[in-house]
LODRENPA-75027 format. One record per atom (N, C-alpha, C): x, y, z. Coordinates in steps of 0.001 Angstrom, whole numbers, padded with zeros to 6 digits, always signed. Example, Ala and Ser with C-alpha at 12.3 -4.5 7.8 and 13.67 -1.06 7.14 Angstrom:
+013190-005690+007800+012300-004500+007800+013200-003300+007800+012850-002250+007080+013670-001060+007140+012900+000030+007870
//
This chain:
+011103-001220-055628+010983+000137-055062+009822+000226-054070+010014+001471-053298+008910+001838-052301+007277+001904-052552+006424+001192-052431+005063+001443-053007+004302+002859-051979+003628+002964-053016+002805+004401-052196+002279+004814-051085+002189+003649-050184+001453+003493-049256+002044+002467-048441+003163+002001-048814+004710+001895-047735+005481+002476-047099+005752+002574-045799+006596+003133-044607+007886+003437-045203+008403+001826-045518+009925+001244-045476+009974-000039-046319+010837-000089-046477+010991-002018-047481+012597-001657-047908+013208-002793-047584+014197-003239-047569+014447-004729-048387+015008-004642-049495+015461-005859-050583+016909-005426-050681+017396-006377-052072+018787-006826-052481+018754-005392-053763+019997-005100-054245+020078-004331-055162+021192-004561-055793+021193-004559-057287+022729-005012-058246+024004-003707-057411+024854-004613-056742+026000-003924-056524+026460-002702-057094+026108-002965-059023+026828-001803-059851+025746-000563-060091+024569-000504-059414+023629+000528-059459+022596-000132-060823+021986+001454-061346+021286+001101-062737+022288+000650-063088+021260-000162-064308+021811-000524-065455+022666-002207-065374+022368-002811-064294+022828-003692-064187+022039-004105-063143+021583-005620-063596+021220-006746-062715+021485-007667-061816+022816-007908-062173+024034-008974-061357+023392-008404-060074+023106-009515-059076+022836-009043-057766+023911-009845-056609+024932-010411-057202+025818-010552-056979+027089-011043-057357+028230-010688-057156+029232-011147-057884+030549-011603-056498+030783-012152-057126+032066-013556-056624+033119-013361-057165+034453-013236-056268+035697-012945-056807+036445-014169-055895+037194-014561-056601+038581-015666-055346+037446-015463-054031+036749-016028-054053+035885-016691-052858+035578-015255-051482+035382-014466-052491+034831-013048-051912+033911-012431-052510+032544-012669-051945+031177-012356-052534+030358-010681-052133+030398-010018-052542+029754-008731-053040+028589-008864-053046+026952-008418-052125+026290-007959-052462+025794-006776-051579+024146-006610-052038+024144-004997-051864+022440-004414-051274+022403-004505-049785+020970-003873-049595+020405-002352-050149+019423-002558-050300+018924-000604-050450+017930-000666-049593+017391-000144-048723+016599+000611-047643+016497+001900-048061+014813+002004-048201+014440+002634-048300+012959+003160-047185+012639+004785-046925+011949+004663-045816+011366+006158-046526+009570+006270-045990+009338+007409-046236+009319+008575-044525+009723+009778-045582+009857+010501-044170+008834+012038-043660+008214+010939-042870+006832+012025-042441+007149+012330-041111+007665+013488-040735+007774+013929-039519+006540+013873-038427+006252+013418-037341+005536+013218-036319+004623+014519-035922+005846+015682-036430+005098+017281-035889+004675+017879-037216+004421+017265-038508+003085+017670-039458+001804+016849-038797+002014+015726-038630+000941+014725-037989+000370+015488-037311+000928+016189-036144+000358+016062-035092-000469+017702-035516+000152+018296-035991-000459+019838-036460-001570+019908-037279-001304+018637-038072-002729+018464-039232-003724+017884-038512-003289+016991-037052-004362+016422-036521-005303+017283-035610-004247+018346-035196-005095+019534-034336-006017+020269-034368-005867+020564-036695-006292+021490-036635-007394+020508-037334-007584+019550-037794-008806+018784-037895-009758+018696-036847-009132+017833-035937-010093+017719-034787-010502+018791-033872-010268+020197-034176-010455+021266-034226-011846+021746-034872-011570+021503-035686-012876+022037-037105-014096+020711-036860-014250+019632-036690-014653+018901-036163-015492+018899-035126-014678+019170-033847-015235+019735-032499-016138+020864-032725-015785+022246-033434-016556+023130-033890-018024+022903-034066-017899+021981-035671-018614+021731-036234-020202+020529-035549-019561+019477-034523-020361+018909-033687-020796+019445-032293-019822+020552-031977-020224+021272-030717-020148+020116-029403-019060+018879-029508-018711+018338-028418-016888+017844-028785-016069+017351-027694-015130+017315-027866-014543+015555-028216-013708+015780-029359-013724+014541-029596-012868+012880-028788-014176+011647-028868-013297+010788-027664-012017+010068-028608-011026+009731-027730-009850+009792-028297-009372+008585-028904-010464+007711-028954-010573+006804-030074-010829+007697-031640-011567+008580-031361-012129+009015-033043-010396+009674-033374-009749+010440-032134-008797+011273-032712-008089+010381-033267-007638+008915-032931-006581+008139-033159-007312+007913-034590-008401+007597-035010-008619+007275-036207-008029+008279-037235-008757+009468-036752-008454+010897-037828-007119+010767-037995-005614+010360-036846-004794+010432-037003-004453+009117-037947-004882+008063-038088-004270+007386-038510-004714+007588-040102-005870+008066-040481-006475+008920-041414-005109+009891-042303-004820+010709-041640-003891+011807-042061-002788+011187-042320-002093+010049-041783-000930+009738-042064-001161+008683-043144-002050+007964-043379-002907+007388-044960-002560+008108-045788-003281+009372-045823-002976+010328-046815-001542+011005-046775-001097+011135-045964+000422+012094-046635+001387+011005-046968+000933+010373-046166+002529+008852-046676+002749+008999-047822+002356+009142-048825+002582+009063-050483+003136+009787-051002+002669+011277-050543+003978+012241-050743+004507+012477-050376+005407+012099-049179+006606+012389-048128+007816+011864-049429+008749+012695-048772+009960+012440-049260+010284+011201-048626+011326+010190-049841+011508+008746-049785+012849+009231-049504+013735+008415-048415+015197+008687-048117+015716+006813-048599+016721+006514-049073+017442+005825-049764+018770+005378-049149+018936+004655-048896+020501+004091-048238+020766+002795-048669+021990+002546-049614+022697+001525-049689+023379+000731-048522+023155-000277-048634+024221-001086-047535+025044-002278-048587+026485-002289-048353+027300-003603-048936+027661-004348-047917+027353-005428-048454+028131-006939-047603+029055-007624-048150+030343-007692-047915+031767-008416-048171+031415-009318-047223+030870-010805-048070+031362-012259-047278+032569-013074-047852+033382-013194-047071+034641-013905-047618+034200-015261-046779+034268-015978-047860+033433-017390-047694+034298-018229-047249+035501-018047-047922+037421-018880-047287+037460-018663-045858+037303-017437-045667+037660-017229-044284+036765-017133-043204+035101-017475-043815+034206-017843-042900+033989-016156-042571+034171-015070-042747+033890-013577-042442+032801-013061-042913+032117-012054-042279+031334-011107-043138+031215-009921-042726+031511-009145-043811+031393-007976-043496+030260-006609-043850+029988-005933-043035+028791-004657-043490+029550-003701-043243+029377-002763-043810+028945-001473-044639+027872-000422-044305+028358-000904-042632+026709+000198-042254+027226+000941-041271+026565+002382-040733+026884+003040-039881+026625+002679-038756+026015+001691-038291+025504+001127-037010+024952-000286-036601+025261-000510-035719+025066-002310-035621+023861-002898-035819+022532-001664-035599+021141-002280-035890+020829-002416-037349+021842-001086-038275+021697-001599-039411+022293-002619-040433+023407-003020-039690+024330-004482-039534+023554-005251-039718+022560-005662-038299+022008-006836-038200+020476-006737-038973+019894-005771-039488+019087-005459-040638+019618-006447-042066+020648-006229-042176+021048-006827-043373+021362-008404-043015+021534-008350-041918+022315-010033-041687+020406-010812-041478+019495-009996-041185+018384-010424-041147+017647-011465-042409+017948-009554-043301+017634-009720-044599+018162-010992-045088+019476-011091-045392+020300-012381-045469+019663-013818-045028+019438-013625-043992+018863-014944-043077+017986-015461-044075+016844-014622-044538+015367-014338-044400+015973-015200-046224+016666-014344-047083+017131-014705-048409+017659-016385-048233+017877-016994-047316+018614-018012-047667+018373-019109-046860+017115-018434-045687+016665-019863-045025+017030-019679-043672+018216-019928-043565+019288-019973-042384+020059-019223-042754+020821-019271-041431+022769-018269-041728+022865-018711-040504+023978-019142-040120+024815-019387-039143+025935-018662-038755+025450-017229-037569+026732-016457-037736+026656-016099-036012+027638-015373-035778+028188-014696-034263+028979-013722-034167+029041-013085-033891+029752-011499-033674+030934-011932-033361+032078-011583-034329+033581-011347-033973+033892-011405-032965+034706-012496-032137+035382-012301-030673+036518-012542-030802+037485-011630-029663+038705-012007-029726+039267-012255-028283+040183-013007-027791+040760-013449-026999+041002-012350-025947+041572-011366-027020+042247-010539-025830+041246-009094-026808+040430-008626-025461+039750-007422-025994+040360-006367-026444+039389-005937-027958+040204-004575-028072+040932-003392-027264+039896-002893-025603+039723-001966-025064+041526-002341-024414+041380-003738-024061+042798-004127-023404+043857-003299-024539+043539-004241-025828+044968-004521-026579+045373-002698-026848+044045-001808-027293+044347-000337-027752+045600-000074-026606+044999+000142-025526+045419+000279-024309+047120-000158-023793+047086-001337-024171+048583-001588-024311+049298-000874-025491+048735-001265-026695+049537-000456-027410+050044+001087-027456+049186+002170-026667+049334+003102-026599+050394+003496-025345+050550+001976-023754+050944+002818-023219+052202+001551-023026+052369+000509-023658+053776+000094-023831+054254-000258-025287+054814+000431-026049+055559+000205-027501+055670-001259-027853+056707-001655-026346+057045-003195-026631+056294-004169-027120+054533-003832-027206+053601-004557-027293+052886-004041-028392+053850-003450-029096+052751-002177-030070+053404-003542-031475+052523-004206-032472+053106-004670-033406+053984-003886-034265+054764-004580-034524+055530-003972-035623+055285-003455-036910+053485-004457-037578+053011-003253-038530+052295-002456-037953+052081-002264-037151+051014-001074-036617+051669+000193-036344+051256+001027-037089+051356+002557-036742+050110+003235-036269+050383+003784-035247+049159+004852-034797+049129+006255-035176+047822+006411-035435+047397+007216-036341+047348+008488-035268+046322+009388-035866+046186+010690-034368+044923+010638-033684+043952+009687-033642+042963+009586-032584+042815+008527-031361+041905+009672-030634+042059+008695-029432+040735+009107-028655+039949+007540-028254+038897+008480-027010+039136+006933-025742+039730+007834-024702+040105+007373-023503+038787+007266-022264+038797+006274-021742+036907+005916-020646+037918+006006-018918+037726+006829-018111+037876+006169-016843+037299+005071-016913+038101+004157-016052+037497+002460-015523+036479+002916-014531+036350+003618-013245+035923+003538-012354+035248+005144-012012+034126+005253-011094+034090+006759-010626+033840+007527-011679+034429+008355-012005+034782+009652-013333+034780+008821-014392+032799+008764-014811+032522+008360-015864+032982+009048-017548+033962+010181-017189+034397+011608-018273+035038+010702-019485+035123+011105-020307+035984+010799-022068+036458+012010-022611+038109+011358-022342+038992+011676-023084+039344+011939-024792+038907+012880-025474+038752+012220-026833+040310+013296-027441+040639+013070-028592+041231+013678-028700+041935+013287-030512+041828+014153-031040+042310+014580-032953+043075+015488-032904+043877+014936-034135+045309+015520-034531+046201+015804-033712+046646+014430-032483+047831+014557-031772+048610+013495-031572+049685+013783-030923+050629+012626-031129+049842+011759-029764+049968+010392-030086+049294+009714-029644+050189+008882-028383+052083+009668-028822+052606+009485-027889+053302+010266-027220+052415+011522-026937+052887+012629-026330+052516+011964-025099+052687+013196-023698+052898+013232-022760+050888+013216-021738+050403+014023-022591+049393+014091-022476+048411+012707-022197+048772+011934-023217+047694+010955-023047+048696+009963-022107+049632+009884-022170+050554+008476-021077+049906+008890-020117+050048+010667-019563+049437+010580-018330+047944+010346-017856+046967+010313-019066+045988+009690-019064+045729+008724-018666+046857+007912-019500+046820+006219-019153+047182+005760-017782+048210+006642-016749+048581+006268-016245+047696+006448-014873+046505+007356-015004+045676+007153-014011+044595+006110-014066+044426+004928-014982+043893+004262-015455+043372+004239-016189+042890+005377-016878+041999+005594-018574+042143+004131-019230+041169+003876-020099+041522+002641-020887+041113+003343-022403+041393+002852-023393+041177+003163-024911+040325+002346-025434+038957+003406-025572+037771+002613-026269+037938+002825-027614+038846+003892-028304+038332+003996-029874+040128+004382-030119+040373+004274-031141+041911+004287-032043+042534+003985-033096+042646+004967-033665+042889+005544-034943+044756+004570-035469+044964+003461-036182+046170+003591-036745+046134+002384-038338+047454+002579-038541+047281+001644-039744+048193+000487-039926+047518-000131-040898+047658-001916-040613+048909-001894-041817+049706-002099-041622+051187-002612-042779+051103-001396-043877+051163-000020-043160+050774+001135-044365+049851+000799-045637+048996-000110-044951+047957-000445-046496+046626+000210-046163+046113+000400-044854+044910+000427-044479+044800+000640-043182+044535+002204-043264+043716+003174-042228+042287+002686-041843+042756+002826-040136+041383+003009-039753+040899+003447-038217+039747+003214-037836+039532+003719-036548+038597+002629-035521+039386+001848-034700+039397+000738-033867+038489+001410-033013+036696+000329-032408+035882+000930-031143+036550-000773-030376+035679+000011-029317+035897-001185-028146+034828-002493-028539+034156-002246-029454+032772-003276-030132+033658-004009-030783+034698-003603-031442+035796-004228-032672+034939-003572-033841+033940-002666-034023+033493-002227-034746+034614-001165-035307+034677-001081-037097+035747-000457-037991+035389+000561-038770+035618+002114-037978+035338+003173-039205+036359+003881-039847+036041+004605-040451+036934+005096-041057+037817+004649-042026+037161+003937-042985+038474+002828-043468+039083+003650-044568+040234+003766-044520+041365+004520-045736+042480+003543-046089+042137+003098-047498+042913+002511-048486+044335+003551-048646+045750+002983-048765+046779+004010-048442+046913+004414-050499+047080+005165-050588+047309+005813-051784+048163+005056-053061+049175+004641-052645+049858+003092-053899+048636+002552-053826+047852+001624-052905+046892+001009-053424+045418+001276-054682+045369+003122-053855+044254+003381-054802+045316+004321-056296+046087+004282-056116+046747+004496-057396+046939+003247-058663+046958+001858-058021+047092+000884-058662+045541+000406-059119+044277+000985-058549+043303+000629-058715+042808+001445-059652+043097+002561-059934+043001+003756-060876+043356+003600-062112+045010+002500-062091+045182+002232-063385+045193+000930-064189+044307-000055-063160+043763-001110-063946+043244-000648-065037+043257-001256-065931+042467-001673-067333+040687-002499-067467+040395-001332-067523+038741-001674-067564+037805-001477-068536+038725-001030-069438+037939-000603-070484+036647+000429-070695+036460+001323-069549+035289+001885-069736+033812+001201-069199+034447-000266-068195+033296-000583-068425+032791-000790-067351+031996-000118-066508+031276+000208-065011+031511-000955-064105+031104-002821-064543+030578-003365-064041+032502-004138-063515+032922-004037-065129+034355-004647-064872+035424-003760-063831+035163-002384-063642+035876-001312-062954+035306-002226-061237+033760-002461-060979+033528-002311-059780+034199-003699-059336+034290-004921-060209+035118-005882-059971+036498-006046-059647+037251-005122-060447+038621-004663-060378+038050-004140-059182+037699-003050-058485+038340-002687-057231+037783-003187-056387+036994-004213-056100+036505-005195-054960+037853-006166-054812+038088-006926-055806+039044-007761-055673+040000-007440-054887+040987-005527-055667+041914-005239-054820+042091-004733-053415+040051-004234-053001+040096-004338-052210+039627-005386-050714+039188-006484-051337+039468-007698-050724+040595-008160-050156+041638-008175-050949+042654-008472-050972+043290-008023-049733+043652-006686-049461+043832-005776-048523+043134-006293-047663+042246-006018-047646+040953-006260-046197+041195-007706-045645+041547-008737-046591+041629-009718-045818+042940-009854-045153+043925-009346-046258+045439-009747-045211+045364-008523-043697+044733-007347-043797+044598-006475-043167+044001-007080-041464+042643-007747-041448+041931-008027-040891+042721-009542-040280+043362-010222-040735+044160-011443-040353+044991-011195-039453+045848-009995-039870+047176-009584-038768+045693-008956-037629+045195-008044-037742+044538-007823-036572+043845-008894-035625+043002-009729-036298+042820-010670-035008+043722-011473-034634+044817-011501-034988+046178-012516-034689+046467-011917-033869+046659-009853-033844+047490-009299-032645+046571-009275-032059+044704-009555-031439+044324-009584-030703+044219-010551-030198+044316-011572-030190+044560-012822-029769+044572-014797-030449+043806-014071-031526+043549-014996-032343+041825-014884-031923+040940-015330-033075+039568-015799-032644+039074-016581-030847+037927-015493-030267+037874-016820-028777+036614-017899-029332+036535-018894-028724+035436-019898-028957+033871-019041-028937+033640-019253-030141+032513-018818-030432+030740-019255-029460+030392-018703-029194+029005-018882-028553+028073-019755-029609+026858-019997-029167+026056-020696-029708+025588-020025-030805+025699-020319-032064+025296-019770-033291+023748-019047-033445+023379-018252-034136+022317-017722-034099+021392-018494-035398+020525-018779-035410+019864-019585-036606+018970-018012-037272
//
């Protein structure tokens, strides 16, 4: 945990919360673990208000104005002292490495906190040898086809109702657009002035919803309902750690056949760049 007089600190945490230690668990060659980040949160504008009215009373009190070395001290003074009682904010991060298939996956809202964990990782194990997902044929292309020729649309792929469309050129504007048909009239004619599709909403063999960026970055992920109905009525006996196993597995499972057809319809993997140590 956060010590008193710590910013931030970032370690490993048992997947299943309290009450359990396992800091990681392994299924059919799909490994589960689990950052917590934690950070204290002292807003900049108490700082700066507590520092005012110090070096305020100060100035008073010496009858000259203070040089701005002393203020930086007082300030760094004040933030000594409140750090300890600021409210501590808390965020889990999970990492799905599927070790078969050489993948890894995060669980984070953003790529800096991606590579936070792939750090962490590094830092846990020495080395890591990894590179950002590439595919042959870019997402921004493939969305793009799929939306504005069928013939090219896979056969498991259904599109969902989002869409955010980029002029190529000039008219830097975005097109965004929820809860519409994705093959109405509206957006073809989008497409047909060149718009391209940076973000898109559909689902992979009715198993698994989601929402495609032009990064290949994946939000929104929705498990289709048979699946989380079958995960509901595994047999677990009541027992936290065996429940979180049961539904990693089934959702491994998914994720990997899910994630296979997608880089296949994007082109297959391109030759990877020079590994990052």
């Amino acid at each position: 945990p956060l010590g008193g007089a710590e910013a931030k600190r970032m370690g490993w945490s048992a997947p299943a919360g309290r009450g359990s230690e396992q800091l990681l668990h392994e299924i059919n060659a799909h490994r589960l673990i689990s950052a917590l980040r934690q950070e204290r949160l002292l807003p900049a504008s108490v700082v700066k208000d507590e520092l005012e009215s110090r070096a305020a009373e100060r100035e008073d009190a010496e009858g000259r104005p203070l040089r701005r070395q002393e203020k930086q001290t007082l300030k760094e003074q004040i933030y000594e002292e409140f750090l300890p009682r600021a409210f501590v904010r808390t965020q889990r991060i999970e990492l799905w490495w599927d070790t078969r298939g050489g993948l890894i996956g995060i669980n984070a809202s953003s790529r800096k906190r991606a590579e936070d964990v792939l750090d962490l990782l590094r830092q846990t194990l020495g080395s890591l040898k990894v590179t950002p997902l590439a595919t042959k044929l870019t997402p921004s292309r493939a969305m793009t086809e799929w939306l504005s020729d069928t013939s090219k649309r896979p056969a498991a792929l259904t599109l969902g109702d989002q869409v955010e469309l980029k002029a190529t050129s000039g008219d830097e504007s975005v097109l965004r657009g929820r809860q519409m048909d994705l093959d109405g009239e509206e957006i073809q004619t989008a497409l047909e002035t060149g718009r391209q599709a940076t973000r898109l909403a559909f689902t992979i063999d009715e198993s698994l919803s989601l929402v495609m960026q032009d990064d290949l970055a994946l939000k929104s992920l929705r498990f289709a309902d048979a699946i989380l109905d079958e995960a509901s009525q595994s047999d677990d006996d009541g027992d936290p750690l065996l429940r979180l196993e049961t539904d990693f597995a089934l959702m491994t499972q998914v994720l990997s056949s899910a994630l296979e057809q997608l880089i296949d319809w994007l082109g297959g993997e391109a030759t990877p760049a020079a590994p990052t140590l």
